[in-house]
C-alpha positions as CSV (number, residue, x, y, z in Angstrom):
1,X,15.1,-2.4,-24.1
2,X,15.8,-5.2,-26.8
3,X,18.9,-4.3,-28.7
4,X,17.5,-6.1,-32.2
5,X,14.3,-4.6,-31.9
6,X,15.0,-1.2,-30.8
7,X,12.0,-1.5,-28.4
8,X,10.9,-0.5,-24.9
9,X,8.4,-2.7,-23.6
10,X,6.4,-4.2,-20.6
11,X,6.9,-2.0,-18.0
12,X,4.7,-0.5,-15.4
13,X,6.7,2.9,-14.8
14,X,9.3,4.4,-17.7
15,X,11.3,7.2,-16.0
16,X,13.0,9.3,-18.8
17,X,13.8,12.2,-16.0
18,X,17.2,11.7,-16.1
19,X,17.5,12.0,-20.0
20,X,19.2,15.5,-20.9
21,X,18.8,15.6,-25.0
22,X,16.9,14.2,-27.8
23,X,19.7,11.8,-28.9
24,X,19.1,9.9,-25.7
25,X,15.8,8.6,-27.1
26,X,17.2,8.4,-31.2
27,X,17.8,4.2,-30.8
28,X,14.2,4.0,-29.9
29,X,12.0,2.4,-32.3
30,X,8.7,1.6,-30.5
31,X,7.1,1.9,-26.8
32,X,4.6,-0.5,-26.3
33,X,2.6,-1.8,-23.2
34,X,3.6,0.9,-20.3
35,X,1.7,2.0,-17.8
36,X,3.0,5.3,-18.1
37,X,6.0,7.5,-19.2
38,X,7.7,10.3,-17.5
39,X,9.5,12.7,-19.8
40,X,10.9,16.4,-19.4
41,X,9.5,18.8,-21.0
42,X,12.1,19.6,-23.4
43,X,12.0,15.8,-24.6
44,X,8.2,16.1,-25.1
45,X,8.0,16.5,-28.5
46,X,11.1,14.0,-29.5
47,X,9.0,11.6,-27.7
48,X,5.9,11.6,-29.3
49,X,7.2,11.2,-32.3
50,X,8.5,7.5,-31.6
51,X,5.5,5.2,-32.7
52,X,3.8,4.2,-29.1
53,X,1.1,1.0,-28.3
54,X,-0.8,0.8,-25.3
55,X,1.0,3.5,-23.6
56,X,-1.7,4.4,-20.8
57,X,-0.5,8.2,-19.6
58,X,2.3,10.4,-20.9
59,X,3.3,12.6,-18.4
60,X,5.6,15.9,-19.0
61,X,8.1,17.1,-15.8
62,X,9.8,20.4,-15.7
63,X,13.4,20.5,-16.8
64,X,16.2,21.3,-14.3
65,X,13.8,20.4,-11.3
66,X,15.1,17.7,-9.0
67,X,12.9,14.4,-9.2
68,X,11.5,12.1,-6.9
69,X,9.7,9.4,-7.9
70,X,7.8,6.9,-5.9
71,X,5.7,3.8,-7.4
72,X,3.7,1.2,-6.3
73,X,1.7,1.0,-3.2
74,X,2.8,3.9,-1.5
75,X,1.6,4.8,2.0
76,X,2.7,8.7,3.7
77,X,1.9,10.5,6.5
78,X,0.2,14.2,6.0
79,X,3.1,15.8,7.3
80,X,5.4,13.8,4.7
81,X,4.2,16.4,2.3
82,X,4.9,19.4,3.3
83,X,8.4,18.5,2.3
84,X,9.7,20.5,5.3
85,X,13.5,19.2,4.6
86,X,13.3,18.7,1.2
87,X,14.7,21.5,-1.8
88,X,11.6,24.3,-2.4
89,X,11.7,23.2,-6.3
90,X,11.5,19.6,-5.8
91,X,9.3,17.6,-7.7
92,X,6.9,14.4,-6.4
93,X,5.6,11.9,-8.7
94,X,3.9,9.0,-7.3
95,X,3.1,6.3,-10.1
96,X,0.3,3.8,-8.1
97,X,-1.6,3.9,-5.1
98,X,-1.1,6.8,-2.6
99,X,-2.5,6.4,0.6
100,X,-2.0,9.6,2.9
101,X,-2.3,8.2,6.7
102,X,-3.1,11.6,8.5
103,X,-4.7,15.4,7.3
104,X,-2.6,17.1,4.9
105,X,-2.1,21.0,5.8
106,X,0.9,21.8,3.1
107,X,2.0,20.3,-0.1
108,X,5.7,21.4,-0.2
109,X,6.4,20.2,-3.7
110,X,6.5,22.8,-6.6
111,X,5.0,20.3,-8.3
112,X,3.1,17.4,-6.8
113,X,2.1,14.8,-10.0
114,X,-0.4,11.7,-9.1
115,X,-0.5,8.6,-11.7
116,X,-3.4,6.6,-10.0
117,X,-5.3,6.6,-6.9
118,X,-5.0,9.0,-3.9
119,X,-6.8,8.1,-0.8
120,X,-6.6,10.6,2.1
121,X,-8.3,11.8,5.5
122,X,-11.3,14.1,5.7
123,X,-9.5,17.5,6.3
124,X,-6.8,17.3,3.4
125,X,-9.4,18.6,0.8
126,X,-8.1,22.0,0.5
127,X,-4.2,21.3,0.8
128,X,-4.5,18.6,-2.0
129,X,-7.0,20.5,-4.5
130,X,-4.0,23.7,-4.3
131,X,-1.0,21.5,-4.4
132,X,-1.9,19.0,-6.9
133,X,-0.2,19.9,-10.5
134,X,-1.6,17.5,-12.5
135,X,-3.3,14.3,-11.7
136,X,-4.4,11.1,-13.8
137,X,-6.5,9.3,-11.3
138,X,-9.1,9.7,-8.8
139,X,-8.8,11.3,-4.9
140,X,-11.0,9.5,-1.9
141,X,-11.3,10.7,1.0
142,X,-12.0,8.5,4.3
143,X,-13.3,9.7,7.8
144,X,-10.8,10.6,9.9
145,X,-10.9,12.3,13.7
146,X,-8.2,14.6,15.2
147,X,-5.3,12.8,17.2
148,X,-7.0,9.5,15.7
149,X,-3.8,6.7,15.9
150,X,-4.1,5.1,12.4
151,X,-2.9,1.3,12.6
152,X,-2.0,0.7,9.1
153,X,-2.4,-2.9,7.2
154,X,-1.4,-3.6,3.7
155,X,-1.6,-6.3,2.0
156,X,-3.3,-9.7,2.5
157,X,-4.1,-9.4,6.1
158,X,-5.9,-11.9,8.4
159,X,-7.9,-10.9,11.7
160,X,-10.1,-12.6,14.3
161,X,-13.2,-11.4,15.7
162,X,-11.2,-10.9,18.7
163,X,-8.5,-8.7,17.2
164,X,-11.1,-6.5,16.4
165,X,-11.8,-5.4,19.6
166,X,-8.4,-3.9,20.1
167,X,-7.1,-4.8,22.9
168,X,-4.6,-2.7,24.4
169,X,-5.7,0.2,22.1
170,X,-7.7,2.8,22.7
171,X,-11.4,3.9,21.5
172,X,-10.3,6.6,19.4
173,X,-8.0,4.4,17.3
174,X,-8.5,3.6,13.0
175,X,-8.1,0.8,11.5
176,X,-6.9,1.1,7.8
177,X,-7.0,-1.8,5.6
178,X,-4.9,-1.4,2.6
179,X,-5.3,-4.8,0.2
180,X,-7.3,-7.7,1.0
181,X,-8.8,-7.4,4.9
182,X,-10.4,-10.6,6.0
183,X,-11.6,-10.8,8.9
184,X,-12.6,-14.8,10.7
185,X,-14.5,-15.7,13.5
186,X,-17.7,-14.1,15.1
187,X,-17.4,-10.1,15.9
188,X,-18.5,-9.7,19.2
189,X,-17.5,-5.6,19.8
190,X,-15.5,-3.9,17.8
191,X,-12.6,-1.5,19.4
192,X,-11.5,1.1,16.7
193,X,-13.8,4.5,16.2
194,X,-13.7,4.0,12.8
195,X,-12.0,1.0,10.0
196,X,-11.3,2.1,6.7
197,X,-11.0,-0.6,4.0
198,X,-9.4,0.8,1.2
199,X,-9.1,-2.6,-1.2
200,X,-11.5,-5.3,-0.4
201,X,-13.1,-6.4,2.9
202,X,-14.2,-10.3,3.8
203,X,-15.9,-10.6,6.9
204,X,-18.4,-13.0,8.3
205,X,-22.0,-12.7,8.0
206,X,-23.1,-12.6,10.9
207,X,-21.1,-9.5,11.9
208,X,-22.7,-7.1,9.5
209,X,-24.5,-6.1,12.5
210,X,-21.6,-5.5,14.5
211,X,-19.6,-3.5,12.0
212,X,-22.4,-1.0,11.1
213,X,-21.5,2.8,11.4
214,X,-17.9,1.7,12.1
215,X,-16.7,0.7,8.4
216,X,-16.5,2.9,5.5
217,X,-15.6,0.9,2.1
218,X,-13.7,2.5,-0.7
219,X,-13.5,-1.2,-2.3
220,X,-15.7,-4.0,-2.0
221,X,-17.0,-5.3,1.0
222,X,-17.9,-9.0,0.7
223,X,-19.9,-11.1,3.7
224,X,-19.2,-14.7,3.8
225,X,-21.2,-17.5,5.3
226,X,-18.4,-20.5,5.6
227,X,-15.5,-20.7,6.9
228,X,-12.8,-18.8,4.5
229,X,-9.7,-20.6,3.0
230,X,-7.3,-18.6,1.3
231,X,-5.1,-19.4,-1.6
232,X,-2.6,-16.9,-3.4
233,X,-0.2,-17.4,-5.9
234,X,-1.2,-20.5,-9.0
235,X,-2.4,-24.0,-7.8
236,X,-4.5,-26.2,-9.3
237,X,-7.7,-28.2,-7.6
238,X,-8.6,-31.7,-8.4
239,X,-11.4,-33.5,-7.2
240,X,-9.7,-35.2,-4.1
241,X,-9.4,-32.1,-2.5
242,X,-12.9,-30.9,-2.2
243,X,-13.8,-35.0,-1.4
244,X,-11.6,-33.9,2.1
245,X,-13.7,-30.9,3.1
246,X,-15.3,-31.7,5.8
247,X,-17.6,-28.5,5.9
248,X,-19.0,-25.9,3.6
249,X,-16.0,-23.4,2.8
250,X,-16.0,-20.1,1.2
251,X,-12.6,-20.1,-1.4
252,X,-10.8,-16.9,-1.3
253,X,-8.9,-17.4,-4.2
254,X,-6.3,-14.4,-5.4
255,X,-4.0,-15.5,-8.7
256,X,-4.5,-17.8,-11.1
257,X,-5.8,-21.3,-10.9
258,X,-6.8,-24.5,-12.7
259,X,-9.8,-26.5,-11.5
260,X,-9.4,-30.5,-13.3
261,X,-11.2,-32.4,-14.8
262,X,-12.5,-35.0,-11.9
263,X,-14.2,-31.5,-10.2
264,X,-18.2,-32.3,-11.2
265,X,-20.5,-29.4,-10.8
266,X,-22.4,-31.4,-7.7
267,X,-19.6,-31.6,-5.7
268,X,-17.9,-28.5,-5.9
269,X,-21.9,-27.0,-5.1
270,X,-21.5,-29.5,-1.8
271,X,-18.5,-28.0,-0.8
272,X,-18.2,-24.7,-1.7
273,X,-20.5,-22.2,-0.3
274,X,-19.4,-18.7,-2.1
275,X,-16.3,-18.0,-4.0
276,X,-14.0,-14.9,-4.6
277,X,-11.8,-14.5,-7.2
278,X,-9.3,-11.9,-8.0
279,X,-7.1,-13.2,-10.7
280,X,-8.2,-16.0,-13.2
281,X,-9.7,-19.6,-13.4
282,X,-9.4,-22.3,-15.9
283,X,-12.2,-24.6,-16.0
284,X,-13.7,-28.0,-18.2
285,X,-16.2,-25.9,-19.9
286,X,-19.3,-28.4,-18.2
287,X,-17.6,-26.6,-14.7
288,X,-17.9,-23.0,-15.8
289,X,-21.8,-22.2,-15.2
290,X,-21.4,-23.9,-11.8
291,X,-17.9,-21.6,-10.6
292,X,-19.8,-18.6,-12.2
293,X,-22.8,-19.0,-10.3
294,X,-20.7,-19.4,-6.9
295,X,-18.7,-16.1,-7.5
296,X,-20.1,-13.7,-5.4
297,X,-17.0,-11.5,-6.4
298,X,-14.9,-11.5,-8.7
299,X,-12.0,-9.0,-10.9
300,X,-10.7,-11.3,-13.1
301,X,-12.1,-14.3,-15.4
302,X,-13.1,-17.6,-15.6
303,X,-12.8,-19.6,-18.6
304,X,-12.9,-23.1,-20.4
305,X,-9.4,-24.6,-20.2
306,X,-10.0,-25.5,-24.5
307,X,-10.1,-21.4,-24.9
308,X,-6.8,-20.2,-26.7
């Protein structure tokens, strides 16, 4: 909050659960940019009378209930639900991603509040359509087989060909990808019943074949031809670098990055076989057609580096 402008602003997750009267919001002028706001019940009203912007959900809790809140990427067993130690009047609010790793049977919450995406196993229809309260979002719902050990990766996560097969594992196991999955080098067999990639899936071409029938997508699945190098965070390319390629890559390229002005269009085509892009680019406009014609995926933008 910014004491001279009597404003709340720029943040994902505004928890006003622990607020017991309407004076605690009176020094508040403005909300703007939130992702959402939790509020009880009671303070509903006092609330929507402050002047909001870009306030994406608004989201009343009953009063005198004990909160929990969880937000972000949040991963849970089934069981976690049922809230078997937890008080009977308890509420759960989960602000982000929620991804359930096995059935659920019981939701133990007297109230069970979702802000975002639930992902959960085949078999947890029934226990999730009853004990949901209210939910801004959508629910998916993944294959899943009885006694199944789920092997869990979240994140940006790297794996060979030869991880694949599982060694030391057992047929029956899951794979579930949560975040970037990319997979490098050639898929000769591939050791889990069934992978799950819940964010977004890189994986060779040539193992298309290989993966069939095993892999359900509830993101984007993308099949490279080159070799994949990975970059996260900012960083800027200049022309030197792609002059020391010494074979067609495939950039991977998460964040937010600044391609210069030495970079022609002929030699970034030379070099760069596909790219994917999650996050932004900043290009000399006579660049742009050239990166937008090698983007075989892409959540995010590229643009001219004279835009505003």
């Amino acid at each position: 909050m910014h004491d001279t402008q009597r404003e709340i602003r720029n943040v994902a997750l505004l928890d006003l659960t622990g607020a017991t009267a309407a004076e605690t919001l009176d020094g508040v002028s403005r909300i703007a940019n939130v992702a959402a706001i939790l509020v009880p019940e009671s303070l509903l009203g006092r609330l929507m009378s402050i002047p909001m912007e870009h306030v994406a959900a608004t989201v009343p809790v009953p009063d005198g209930k004990p909160v929990k809140v969880m937000s972000g990427q949040v991963l849970m067993s089934g069981e976690a639900l049922a809230n078997a130690d937890g008080p009977a009047d308890q509420v759960l609010v989960v602000s982000g991603q929620l991804v359930i790793t096995t059935p659920v049977h019981r939701v133990g919450y007297s109230h069970f509040i979702t802000i975002g995406q639930v992902v959960a196993p085949v078999g947890s229809e029934t226990a999730l359509g009853a004990g949901l309260t209210r939910m801004s979002g959508q629910v998916t719902y993944y294959p899943y087989a009885p006694g199944a050990t789920v092997r869990v990766l979240s994140g940006t996560t790297r794996l060979t060909g030869a991880e694949l097969a599982n060694p030391g594992g057992q047929p029956t196991d899951m794979l579930l990808g949560v975040g970037q999955l990319i997979i490098t080098g050639a898929v000769e067999s591939v050791g889990y019943q069934h992978i799950v990639a819940v964010g977004q899936l890189l994986a060779p071409k040539l193992s298309e074949a290989a993966l069939a029938g095993r892999l359900t997508a509830l993101g984007q699945i993308v099949y490279y031809t080159a070799n994949p190098r990975l970059f996260e965070g900012k960083d800027s390319f200049s022309g030197g670098f792609f002059e020391l390629l010494e074979e067609p890559t495939t950039l991977v390229l998460y964040g937010n990055f600044v391609f210069e002005d030495d970079v022609s269009p002929e030699l970034l085509k030379r070099t760069v076989t596909e790219i994917v892009l999650n996050g932004t680019v900043i290009a000399p406009r006579a660049l742009v057609p050239m990166l937008q014609l090698l983007t075989v995926a892409r959540n995010g933008r590229i643009t001219t580096d004279d835009t505003e």
